[in-house]
C-alpha atoms as a printed R data frame, in Angstrom:
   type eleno elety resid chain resno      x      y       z
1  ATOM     1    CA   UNK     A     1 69.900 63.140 -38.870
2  ATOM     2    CA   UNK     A     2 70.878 60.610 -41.931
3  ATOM     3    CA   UNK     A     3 69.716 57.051 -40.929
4  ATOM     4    CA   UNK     A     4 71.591 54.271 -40.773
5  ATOM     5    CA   UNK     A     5 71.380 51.052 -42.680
6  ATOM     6    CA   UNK     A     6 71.465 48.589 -39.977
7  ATOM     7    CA   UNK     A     7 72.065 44.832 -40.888
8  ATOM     8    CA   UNK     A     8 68.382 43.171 -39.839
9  ATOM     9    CA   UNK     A     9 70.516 40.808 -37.447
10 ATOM    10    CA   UNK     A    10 71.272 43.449 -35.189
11 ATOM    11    CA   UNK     A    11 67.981 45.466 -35.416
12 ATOM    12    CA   UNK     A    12 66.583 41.981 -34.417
13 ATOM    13    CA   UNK     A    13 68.473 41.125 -31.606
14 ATOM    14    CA   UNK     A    14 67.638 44.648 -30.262
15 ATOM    15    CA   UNK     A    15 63.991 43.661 -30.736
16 ATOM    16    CA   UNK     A    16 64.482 40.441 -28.977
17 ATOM    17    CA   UNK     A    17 66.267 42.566 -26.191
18 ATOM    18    CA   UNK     A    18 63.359 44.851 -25.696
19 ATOM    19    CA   UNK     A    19 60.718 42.484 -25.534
20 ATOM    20    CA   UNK     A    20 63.041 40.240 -22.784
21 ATOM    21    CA   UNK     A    21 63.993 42.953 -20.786
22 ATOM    22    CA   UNK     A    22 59.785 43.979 -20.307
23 ATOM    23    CA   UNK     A    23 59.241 40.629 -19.418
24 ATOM    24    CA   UNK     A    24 61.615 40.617 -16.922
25 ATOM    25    CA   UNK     A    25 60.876 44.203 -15.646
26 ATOM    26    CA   UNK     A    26 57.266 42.832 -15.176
27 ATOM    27    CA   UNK     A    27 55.903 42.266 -11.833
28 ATOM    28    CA   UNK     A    28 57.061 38.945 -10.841
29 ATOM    29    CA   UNK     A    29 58.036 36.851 -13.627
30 ATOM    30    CA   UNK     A    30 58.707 33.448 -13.432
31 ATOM    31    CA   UNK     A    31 61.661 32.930 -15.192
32 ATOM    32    CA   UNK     A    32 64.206 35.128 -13.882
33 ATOM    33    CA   UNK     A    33 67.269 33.515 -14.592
34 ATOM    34    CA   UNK     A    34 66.022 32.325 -18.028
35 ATOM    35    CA   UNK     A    35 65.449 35.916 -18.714
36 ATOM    36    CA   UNK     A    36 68.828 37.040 -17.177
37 ATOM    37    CA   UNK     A    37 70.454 34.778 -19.206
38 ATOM    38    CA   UNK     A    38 68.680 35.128 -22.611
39 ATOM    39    CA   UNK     A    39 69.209 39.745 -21.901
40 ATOM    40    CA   UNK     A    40 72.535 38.539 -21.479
41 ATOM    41    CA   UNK     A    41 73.210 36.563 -24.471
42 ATOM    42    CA   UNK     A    42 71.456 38.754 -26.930
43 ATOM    43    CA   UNK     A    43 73.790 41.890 -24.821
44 ATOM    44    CA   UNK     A    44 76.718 39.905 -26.011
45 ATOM    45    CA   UNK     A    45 75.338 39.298 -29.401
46 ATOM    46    CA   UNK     A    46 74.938 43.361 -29.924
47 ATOM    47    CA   UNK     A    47 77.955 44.166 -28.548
48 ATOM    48    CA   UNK     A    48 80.247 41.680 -30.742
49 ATOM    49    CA   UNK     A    49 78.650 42.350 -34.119
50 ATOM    50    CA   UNK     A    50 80.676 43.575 -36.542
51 ATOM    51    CA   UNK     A    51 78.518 46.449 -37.864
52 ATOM    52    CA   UNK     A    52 80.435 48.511 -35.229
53 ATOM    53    CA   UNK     A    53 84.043 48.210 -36.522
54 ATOM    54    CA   UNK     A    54 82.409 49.552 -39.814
55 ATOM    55    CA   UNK     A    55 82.514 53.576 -40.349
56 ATOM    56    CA   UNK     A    56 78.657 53.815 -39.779
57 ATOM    57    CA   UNK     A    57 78.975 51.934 -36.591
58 ATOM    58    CA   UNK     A    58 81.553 53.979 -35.171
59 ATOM    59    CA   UNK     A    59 79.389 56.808 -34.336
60 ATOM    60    CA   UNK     A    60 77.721 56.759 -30.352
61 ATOM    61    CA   UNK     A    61 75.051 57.827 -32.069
62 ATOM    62    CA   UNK     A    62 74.059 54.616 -34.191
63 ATOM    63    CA   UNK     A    63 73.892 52.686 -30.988
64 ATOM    64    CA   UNK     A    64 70.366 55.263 -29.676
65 ATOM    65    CA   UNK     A    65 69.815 55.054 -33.340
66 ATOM    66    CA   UNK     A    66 69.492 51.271 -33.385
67 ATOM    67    CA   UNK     A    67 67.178 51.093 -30.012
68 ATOM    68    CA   UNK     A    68 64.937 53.615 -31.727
69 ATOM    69    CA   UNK     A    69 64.962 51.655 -35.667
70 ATOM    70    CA   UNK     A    70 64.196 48.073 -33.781
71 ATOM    71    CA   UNK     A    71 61.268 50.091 -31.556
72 ATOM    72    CA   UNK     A    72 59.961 51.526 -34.680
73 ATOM    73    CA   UNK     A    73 60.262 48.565 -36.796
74 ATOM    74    CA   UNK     A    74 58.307 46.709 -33.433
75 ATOM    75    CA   UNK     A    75 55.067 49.225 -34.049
76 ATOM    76    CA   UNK     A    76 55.231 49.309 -37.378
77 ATOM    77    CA   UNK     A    77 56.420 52.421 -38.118
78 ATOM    78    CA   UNK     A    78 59.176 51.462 -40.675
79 ATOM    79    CA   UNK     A    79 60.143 54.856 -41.903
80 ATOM    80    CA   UNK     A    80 62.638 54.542 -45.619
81 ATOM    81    CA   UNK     A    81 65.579 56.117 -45.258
């Protein structure tokens, strides 16, 4: 499969959605509704960006695509397109 060039904004947000979701998956956090709020927020923020009203974007696929580019990019393992 061809990858996608995703804006960093978006790859980003889906980093900052991985690592909030965890937290608040973890055994008793403290901060629920900060956490609910912030998963929320950066939901909206992936949602509503226009990369997905662009012909790349269109595809169901780019949106696994995404989650997988911003969990590589979190290890390290920035592959070039």
């Amino acid at each position: 499969m061809a990858r996608t060039m995703f804006p960093d904004d978006p790859v980003q947000a889906q980093k900052d959605w991985d690592r909030t979701y965890a937290a608040l998956a973890a055994p008793r956090p403290r901060t629920i509704t900060v956490l609910r709020g912030r998963l929320l927020r950066l939901s909206a923020r992936l949602v509503c960006h226009p990369f997905w009203s662009t012909a790349a974007g269109r595809s169901p696929a780019a949106r696994v695509e995404l989650q997988q580019v911003a969990r590589d990019r979190e290890h390290g393992e920035e592959t070039s397109p």
